[in-house]
Backbone as JSON, one array per atom type, in Angstrom:
{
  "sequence": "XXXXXXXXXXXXXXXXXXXXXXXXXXXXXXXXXXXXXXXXXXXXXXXXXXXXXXXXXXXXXXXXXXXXXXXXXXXXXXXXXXXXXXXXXXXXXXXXXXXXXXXXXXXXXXXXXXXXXXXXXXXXXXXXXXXXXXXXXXXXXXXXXXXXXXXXXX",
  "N": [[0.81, -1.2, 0.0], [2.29, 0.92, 0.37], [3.12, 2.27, -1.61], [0.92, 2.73, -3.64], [-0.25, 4.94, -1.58], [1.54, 6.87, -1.78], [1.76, 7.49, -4.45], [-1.12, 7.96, -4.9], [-1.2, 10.39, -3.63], [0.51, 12.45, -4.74], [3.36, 12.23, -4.38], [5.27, 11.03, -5.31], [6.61, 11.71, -8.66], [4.54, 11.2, -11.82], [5.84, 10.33, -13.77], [7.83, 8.59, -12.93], [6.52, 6.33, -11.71], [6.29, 3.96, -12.2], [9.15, 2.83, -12.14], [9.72, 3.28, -9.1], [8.07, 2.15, -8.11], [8.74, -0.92, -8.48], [11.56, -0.42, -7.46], [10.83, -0.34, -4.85], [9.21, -2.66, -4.34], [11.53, -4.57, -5.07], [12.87, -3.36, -2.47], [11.15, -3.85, -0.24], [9.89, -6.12, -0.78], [11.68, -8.18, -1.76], [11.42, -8.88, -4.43], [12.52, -8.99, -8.11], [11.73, -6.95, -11.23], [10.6, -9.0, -13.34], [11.26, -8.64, -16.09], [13.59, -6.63, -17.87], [12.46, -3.23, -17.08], [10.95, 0.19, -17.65], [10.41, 3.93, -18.04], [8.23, 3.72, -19.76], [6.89, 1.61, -19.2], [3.9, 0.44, -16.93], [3.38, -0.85, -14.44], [1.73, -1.69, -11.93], [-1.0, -1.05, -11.68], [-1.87, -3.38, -13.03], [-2.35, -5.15, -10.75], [-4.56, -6.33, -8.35], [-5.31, -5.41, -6.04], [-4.98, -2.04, -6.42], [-5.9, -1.14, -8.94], [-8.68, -1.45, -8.51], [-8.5, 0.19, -6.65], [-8.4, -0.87, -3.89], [-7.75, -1.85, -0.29], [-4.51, -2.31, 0.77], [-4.73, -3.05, 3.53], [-7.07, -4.46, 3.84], [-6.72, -7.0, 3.13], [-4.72, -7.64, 4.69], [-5.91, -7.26, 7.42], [-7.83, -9.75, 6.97], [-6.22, -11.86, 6.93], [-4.8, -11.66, 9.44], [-7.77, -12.73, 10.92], [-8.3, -14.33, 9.72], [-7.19, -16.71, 10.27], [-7.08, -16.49, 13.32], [-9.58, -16.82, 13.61], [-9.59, -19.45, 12.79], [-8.1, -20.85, 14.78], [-9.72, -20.74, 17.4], [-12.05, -21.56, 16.42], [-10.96, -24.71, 15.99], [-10.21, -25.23, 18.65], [-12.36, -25.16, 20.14], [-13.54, -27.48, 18.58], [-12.28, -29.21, 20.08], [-9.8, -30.08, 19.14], [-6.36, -31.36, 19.35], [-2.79, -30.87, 19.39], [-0.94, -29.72, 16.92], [-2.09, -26.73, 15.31], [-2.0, -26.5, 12.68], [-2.38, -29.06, 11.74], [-4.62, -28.99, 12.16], [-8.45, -30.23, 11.84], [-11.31, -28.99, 11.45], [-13.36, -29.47, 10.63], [-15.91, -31.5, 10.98], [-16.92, -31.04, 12.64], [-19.78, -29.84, 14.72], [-20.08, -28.5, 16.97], [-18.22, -26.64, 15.96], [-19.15, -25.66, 14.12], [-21.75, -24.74, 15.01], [-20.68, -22.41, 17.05], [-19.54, -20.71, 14.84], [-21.42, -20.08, 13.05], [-23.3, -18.5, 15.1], [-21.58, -15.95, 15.69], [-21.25, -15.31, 13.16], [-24.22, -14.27, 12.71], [-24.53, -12.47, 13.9], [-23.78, -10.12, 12.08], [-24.28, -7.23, 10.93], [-24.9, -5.85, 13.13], [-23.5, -5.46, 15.88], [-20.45, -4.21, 16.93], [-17.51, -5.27, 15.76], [-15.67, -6.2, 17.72], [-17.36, -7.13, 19.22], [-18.13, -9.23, 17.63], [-16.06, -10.72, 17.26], [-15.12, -11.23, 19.65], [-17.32, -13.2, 20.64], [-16.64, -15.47, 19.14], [-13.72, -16.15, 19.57], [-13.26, -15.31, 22.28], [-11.49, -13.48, 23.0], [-10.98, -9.49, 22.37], [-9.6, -7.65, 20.36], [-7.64, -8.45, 17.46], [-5.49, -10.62, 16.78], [-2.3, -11.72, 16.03], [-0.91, -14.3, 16.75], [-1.85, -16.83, 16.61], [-1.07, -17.03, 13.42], [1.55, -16.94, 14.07], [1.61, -19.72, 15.67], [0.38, -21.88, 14.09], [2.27, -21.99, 11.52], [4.95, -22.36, 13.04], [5.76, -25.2, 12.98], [7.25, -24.98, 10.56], [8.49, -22.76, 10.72], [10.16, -23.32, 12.79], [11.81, -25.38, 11.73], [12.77, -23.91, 9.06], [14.57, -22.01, 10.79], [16.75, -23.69, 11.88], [17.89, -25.28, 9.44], [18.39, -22.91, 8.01], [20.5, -22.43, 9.47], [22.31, -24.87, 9.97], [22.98, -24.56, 7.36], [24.0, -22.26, 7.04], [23.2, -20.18, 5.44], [21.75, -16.86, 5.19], [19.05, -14.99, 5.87], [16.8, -12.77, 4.04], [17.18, -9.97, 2.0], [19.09, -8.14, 1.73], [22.34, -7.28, 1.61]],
  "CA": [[0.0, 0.0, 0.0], [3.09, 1.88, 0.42], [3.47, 2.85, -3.2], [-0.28, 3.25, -3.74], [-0.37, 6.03, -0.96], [2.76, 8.13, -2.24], [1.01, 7.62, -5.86], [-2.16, 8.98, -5.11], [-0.89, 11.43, -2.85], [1.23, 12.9, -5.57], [4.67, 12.15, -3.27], [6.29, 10.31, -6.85], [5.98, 11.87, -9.68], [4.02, 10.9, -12.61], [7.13, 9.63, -14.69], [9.07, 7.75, -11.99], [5.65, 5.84, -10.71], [6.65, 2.42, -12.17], [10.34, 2.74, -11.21], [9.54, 3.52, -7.77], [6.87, 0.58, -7.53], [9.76, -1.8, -8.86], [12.26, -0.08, -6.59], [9.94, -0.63, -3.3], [9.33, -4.02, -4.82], [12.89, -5.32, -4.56], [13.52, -3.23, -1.25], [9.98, -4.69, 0.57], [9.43, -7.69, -0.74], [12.47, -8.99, -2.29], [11.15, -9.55, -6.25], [12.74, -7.96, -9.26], [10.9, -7.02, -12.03], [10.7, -10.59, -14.2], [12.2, -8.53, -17.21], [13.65, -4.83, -17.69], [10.79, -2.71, -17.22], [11.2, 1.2, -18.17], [9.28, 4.81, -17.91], [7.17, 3.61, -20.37], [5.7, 0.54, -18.58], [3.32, 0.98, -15.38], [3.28, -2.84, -13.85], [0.99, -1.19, -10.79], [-2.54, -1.06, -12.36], [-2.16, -4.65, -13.55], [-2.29, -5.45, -9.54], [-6.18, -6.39, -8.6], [-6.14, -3.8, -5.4], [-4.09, -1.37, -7.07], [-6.98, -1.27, -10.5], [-9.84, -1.91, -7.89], [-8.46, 1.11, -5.21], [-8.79, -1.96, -2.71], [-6.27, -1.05, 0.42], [-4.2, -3.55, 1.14], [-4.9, -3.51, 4.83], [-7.89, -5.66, 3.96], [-6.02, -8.7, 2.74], [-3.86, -7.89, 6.3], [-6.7, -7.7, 8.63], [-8.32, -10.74, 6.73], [-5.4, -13.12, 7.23], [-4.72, -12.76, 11.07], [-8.87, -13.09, 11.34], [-8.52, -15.81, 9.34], [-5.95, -17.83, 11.72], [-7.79, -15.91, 14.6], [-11.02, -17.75, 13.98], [-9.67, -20.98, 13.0], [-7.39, -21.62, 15.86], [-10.49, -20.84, 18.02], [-12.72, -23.25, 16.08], [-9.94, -26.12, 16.44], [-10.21, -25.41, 20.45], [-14.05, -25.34, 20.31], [-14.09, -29.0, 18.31], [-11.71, -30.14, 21.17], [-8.52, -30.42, 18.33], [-5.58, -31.63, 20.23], [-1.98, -31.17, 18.6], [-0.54, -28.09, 16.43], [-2.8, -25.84, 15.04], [-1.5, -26.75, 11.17], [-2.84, -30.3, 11.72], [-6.84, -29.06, 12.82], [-9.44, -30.43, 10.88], [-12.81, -28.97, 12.56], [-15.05, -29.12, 9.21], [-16.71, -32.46, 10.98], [-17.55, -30.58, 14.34], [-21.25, -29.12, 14.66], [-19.8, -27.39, 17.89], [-17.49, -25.1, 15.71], [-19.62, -24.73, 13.29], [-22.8, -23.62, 15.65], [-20.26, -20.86, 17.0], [-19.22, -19.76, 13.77], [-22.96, -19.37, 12.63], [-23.87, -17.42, 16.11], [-21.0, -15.23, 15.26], [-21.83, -14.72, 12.08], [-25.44, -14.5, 12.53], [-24.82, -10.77, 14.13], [-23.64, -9.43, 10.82], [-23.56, -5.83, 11.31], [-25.53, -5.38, 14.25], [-22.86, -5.31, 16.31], [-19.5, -3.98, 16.71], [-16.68, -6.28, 14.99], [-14.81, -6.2, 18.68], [-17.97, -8.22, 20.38], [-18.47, -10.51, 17.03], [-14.56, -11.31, 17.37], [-15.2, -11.72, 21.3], [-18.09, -14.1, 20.84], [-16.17, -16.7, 19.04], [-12.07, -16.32, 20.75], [-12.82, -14.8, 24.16], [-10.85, -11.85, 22.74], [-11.77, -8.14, 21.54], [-8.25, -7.88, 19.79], [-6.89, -9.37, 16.61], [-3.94, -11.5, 17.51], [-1.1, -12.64, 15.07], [-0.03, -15.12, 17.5], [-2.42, -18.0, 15.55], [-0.75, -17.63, 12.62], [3.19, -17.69, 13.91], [1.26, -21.34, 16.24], [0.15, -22.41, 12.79], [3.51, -21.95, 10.81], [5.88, -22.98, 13.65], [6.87, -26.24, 12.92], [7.83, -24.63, 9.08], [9.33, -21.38, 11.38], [11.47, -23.81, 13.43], [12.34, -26.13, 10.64], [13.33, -22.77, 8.53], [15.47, -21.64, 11.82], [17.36, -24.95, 12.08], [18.23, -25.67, 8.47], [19.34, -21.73, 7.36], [21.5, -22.15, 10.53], [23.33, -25.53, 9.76], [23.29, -24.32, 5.82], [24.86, -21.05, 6.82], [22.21, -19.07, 5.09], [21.3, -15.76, 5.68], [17.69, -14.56, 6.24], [17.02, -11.73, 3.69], [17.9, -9.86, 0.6], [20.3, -7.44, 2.28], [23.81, -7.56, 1.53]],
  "C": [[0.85, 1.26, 0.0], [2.92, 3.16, -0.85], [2.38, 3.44, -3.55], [-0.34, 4.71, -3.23], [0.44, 6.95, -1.83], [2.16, 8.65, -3.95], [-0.03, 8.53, -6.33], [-2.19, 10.2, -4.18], [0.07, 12.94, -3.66], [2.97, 13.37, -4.81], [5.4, 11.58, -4.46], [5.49, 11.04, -8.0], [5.26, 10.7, -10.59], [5.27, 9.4, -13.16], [7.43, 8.7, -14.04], [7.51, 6.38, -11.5], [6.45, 4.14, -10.69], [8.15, 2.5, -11.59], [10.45, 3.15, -9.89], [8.72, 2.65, -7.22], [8.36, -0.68, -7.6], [11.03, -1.5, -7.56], [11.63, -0.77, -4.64], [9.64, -2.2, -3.63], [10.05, -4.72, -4.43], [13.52, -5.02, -2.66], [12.45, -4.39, 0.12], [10.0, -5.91, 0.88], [10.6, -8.48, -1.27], [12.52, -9.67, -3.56], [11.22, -8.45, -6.83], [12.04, -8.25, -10.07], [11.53, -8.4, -13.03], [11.52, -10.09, -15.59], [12.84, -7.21, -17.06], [12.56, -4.19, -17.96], [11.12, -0.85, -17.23], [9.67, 2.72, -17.54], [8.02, 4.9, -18.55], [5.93, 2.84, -20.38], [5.01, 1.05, -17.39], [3.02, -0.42, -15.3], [1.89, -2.34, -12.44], [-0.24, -1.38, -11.14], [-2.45, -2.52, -12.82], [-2.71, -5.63, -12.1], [-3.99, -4.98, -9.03], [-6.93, -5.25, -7.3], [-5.59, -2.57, -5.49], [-5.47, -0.76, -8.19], [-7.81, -1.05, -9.78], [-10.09, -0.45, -6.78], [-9.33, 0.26, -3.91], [-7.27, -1.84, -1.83], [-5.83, -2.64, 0.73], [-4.32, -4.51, 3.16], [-6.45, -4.24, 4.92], [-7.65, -7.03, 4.09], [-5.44, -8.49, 4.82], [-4.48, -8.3, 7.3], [-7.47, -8.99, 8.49], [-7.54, -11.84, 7.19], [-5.04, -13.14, 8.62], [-5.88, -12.56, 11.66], [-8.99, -14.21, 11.38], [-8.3, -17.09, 10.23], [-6.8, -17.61, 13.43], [-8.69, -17.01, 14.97], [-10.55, -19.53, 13.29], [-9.05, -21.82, 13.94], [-8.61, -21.42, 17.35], [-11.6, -21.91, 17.63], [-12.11, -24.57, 16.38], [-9.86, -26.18, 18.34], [-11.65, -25.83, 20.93], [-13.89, -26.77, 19.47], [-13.07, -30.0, 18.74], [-10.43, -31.09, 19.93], [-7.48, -30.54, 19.33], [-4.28, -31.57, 19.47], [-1.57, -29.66, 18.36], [-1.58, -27.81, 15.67], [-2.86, -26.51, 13.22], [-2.51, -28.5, 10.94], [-4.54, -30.36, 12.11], [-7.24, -29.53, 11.92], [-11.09, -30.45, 11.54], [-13.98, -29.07, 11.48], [-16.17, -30.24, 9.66], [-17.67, -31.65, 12.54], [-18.67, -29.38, 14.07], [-20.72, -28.26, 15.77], [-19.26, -26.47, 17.22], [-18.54, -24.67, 14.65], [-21.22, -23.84, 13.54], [-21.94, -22.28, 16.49], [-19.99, -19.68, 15.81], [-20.48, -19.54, 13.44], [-23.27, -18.18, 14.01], [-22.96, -16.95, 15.69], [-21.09, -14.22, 14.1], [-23.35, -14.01, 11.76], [-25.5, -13.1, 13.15], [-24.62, -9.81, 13.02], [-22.69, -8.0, 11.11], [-24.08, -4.94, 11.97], [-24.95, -4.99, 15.37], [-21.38, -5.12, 16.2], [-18.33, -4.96, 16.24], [-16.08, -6.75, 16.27], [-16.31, -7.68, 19.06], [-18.11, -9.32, 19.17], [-16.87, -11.44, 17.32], [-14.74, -12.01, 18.75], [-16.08, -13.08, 21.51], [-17.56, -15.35, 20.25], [-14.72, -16.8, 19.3], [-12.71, -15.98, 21.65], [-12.08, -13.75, 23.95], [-11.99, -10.4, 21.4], [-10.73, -7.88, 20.57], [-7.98, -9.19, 18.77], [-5.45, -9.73, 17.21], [-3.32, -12.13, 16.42], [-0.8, -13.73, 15.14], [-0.68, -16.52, 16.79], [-1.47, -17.84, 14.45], [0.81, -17.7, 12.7], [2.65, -19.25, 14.59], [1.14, -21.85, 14.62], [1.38, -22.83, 12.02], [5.19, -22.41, 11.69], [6.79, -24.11, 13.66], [7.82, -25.69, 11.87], [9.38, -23.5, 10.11], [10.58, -22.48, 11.94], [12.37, -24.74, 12.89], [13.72, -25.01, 9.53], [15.03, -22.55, 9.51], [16.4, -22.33, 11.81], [18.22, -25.22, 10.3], [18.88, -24.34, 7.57], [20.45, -21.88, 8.33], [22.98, -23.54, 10.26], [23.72, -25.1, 7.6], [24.31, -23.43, 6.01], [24.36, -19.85, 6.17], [21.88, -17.83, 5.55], [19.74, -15.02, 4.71], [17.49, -13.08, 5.22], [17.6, -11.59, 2.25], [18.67, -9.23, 0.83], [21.43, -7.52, 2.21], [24.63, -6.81, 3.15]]
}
């Protein structure tokens, strides 16, 4: 969303937009443009919340809901184990909380629908590093006897 903001804020010029998306590209995320790309291309608008003026802090708040509410369903259908290994799609218990949950819509504030199925008012990350942990400590362990370093940073 970085790039977006400065874009439509008029913080980059016109000219520079794509080489400054590409630039923030490689510094952010760590991917160069797939070929040489110039003042004459704009790669940005091809991007679906970019075209759409969809912020990206949707996708953000969607994915640690996502983890939010499924590591609370896997506790509600009495899952035992790591989080990565749940499978609650057979359990009528999670899925009569997730309907009452859902079933307030937008009658109530997002804090008490969140509250009614975790026990929390607060989004929490912490589901999706439980989720990815074995990968995280696998990762940790295997850049460390490789010798690897973490990063695009020189």
């Amino acid at each position: 969303d970085l790039w977006r903001w400065r874009a439509f804020s008029n913080s980059i010029p016109v000219e520079d937009w794509n080489t400054e998306f590409w630039k923030m590209k490689e510094s952010i995320v760590g991917v160069k443009a797939p070929v040489p790309r110039s003042q004459e291309d704009l790669d940005p608008p091809s991007l679906y919340h970019v075209n759409q003026d969809w912020d990206m802090m949707r996708y953000f708040t969607r994915t640690i809901l996502q983890f939010q509410f499924a590591e609370s369903l896997c506790k509600i259908a009495g899952h035992e184990g790591p989080l990565h290994q749940c499978d609650f799609s057979g359990s009528t218990q999670a899925g009569d909380a997730l309907k009452k949950m859902l079933q307030l819509g937008s009658s109530k504030p997002w804090q008490d629908a969140l509250e009614s199925l975790t026990g929390e008012r607060k989004m929490s990350a912490k589901p999706i590093f439980n989720y990815f942990k074995p990968l995280h400590d696998w990762l940790v362990k295997t850049n460390a006897e490789n010798g690897d370093i973490v990063g695009w940073n020189k």
